[in-house]
N, C-alpha and C positions, 0 to 999 in steps of 0.2 A: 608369386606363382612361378613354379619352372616350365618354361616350354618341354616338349617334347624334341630331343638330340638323337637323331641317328647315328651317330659317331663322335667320338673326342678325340684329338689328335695324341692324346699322351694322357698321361694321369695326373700331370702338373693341370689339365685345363677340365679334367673332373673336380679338382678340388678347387678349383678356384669357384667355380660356377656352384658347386654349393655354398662356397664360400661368403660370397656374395650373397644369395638367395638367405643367406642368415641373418647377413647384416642388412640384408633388405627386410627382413621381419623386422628383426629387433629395431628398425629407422619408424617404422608404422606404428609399431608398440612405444616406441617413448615418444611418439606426437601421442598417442592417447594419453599415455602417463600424466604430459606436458599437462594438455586439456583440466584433469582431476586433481592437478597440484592444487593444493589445500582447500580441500575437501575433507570431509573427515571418514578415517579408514575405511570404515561401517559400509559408508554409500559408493567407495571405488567403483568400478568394472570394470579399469584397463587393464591388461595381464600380466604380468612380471616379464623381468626380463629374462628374454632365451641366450643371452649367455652369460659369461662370468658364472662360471658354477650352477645355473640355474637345469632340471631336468628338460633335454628336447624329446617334444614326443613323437611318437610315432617313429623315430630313429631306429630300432629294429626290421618294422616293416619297408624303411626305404632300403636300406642296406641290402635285405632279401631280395629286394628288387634288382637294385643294382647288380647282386650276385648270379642273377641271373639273366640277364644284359649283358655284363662282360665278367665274366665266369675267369677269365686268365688273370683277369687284371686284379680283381676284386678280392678273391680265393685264398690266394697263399698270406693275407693281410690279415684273415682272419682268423689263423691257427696261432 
């Protein structure tokens, strides 16, 4: 979960901080994975992995966010 930041001192410490906040999912998600190793596929529940190619969700709606947060910062990145 990401706190709430009222400032970033640069764009280097936005990306990091999602950065992290990914590989802190994806650290949750392969202890579950771990758990359901051989198991059989059928009865899984842990969720794939959110990187290496895999789709992140909600990623539109953060960005939106963000764009509207820091509107200089965010903006010209997205044309």
């Amino acid at each position: 979960m990401i706190k709430n930041r009222g400032h970033f001192p640069n764009d280097v410490a936005v990306r990091k901080l999602l950065w992290l906040a990914i590989c802190d999912i994806e650290d949750k998600r392969a202890r579950q994975r771990e758990k359901e190793r051989g198991t059989p596929a059928a009865t899984r529940r842990a969720p794939g992995r959110l990187v290496e190619g895999q789709v992140v969700t909600n990623w539109k709606q953060a960005l939106g966010q963000l764009a509207l947060a820091y509107p200089d910062r965010i903006e010209p990145h997205l044309s």
